[in-house]
N, C-alpha and C positions, 0 to 999 in steps of 0.2 A: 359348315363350321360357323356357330355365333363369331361378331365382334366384342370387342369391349366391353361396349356399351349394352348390348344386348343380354352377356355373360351379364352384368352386373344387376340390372332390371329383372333377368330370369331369375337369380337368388335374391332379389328385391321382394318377388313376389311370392316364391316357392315359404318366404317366411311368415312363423306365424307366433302369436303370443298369446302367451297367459298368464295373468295375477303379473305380469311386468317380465315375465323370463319369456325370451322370444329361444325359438326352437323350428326345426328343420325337419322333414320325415326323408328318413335314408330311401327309401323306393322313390322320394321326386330325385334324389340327389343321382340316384344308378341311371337314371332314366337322361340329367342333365347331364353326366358326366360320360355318358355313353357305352355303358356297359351292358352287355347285352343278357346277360344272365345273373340273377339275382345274388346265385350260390357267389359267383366269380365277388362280387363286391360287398355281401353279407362278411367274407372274408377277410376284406379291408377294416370292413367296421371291427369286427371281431379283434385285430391288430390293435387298430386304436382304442377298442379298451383294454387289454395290454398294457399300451403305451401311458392309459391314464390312472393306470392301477399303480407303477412305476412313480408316476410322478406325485404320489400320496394324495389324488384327489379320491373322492368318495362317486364311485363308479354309479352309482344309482341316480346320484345330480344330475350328471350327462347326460348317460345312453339309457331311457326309458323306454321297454319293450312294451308296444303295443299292436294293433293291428291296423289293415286298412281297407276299405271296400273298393272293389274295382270291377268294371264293369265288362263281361266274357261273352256278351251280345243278347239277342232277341231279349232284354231287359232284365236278364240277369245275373246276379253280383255273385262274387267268392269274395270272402274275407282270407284276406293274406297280411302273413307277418311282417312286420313294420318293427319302427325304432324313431322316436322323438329323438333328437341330438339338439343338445346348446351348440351356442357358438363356439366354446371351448373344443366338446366332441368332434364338430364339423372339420373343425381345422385339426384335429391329429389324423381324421378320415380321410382329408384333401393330404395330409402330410405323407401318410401311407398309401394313398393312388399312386398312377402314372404321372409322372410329371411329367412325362411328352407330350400329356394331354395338354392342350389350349385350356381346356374346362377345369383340368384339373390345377394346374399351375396358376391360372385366375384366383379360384377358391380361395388356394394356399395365403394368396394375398388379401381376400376378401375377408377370409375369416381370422385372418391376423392383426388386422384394421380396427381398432374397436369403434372407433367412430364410422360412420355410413355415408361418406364420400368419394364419389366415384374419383375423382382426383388425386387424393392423397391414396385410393386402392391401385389405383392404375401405376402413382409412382411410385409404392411399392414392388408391385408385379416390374415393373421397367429395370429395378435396382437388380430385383432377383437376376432378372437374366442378365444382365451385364455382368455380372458376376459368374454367372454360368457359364457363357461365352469365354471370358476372362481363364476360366480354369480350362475349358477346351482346348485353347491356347497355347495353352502354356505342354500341356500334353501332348500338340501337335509338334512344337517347337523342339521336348525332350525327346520325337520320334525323330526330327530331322536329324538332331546331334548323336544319333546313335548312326541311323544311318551312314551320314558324312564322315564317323570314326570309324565304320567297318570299310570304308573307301578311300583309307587315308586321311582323313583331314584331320588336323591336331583342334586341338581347344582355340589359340588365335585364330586359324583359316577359319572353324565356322563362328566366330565372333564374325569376321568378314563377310561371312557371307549372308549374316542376318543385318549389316549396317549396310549392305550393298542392295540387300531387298528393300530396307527402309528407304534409302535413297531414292530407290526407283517408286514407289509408292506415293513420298513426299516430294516430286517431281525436283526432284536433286538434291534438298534437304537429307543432311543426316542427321545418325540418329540423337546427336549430340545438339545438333543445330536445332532440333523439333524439342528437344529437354530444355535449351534457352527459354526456347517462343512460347514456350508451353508453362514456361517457371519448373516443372520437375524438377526435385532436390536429387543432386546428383547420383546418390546411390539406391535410385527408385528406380524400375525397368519404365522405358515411354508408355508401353502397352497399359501401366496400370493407371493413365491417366488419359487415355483415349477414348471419344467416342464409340459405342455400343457398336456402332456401323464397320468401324477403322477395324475394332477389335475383331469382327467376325472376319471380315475382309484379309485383314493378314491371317487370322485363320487357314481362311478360306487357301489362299496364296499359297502356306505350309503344308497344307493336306497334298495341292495338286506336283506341288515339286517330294514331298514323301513318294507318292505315286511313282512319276514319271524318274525319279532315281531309281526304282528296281523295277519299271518295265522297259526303259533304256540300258539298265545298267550303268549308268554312271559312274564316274570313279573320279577323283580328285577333286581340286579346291576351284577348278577354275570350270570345270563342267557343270558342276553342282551349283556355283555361282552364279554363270549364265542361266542356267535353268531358273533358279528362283529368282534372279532379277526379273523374268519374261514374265512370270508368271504375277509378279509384282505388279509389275505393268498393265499388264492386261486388266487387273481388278482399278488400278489407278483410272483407265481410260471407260472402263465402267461407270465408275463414279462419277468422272466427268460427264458423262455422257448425261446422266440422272443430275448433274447441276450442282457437283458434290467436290469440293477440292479439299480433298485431305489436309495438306496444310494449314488448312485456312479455316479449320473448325477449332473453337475454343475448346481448352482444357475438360476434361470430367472431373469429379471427382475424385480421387485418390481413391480404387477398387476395394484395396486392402482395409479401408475406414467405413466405405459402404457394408463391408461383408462383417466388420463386428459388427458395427448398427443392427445387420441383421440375425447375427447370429446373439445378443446381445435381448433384440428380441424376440426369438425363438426359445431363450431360456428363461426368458421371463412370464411365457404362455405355458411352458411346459414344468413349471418349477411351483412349488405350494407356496403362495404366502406364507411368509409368517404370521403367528398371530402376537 
């Protein structure tokens, strides 16, 4: 699997221009993105022009069918169907992938970027996923609170029991005390202002105590408790281990400001100028 930095160089290169419109061909893009079958990702493109019929562009701009030569051995070629894409096409193309993919969720950010800086692409790509994380989170957190109510626990108990997990996490800090230190305005969750690391971490924490409440069986506020305090911990003495003290990382950004930004410019690439 490419780095960063290679993802970025690989579509550095893969690009090419003409009369000043710089343009993509979908078979280097199947190939960078890792698809192994032409049909499977001709179908993505096929989506994204969909998506760009929708958004009142003029489909012909974008996605220009063409072909391309490739070579099938002892020196010789088949011409196979190809697709020129702008950088508009590219990114509804990356929009409609996997985004489990590394290549694929690069792109998203690459070709959302209008400027060609690995830096400000990377910090994009780094927002997206903080934000991803962020919503896994929260997911994980609304399977605890089900669980803990089908085992008795009322709304305060697992209140308690997510301030007893922070506790242990933030090596006795709660979660009131980490909202101080952090400046969090009080009616914001900690989570939406924690480091990318913190957030997958209590994640992380939430998924193993879901688990081990229905394959212990668990029941009440004080078993339930125990357990995800342990498992709190456990991710706490990780981090340290790795040189990493929860407490003691400065604030992020406020998730919820990051995710307009991005959603803010999603619909700015997806939306027709006016004229």
């Amino acid at each position: 699997m490419s780095n960063k930095s290679n993802l970025f160089q690989d579509l550095e290169n893969l690009r090419s221009e003409v009369e000043g419109v710089e343009f993509w061909s979908a078979r280097d893009l199947q190939k960078l993105f890792e698809y192994k079958e032409w049909r499977g990702f001709e179908n993505i493109v096929k989506k994204a022009v969909i998506a760009c019929k929708n958004s009142s562009e003029n489909v012909e701009n974008h996605f220009v069918s063409t072909h391309k030569m490739v070579e099938i051995g002892s020196n010789t070629h088949r011409e196979l169907s190809d697709y020129a894409l702008t950088r508009y096409a590219c990114y509804l193309v990356a929009q409609n992938g996997d985004p489990n993919k590394e290549e694929i969720a690069f792109a998203q950010s690459y070709f959302a970027t209008q400027t060609r800086k690995q830096e400000l692409i990377e910090k994009r790509l780094e927002e997206s996923e903080r934000v991803r994380k962020r919503e896994k989170l929260t997911v994980s957190e609304k399977l605890l609170s089900l669980l803990a109510f089908e085992r008795g626990v009322d709304g305060s108990g697992f209140g308690r029991i997510r301030s007893k997990g922070d506790a242990a996490l933030f090596g006795g800090n709660t979660t009131q005390q980490m909202k101080d230190k952090l400046g969090v305005p009080q009616n914001s969750p900690l989570a939406d202002y924690l480091d990318t690391a913190l957030i997958e971490g209590k994640t992380f924490a939430t998924s193993i105590t879901n688990i081990n409440i229905k394959n212990k069986d668990l029941k009440g506020e004080n078993a339930i408790s125990d357990e995800h305090i342990t498992n709190n911990d456990e991710i706490r003495q990780l981090l340290i281990r790795r040189g990493i003290y929860p407490e003691e990382l400065p604030a992020a950004e406020d998730v919820k400001k990051v995710k307009r930004r991005l959603d803010s410019e999603k619909k700015k690439l997806t939306k027709k100028p006016k004229k």
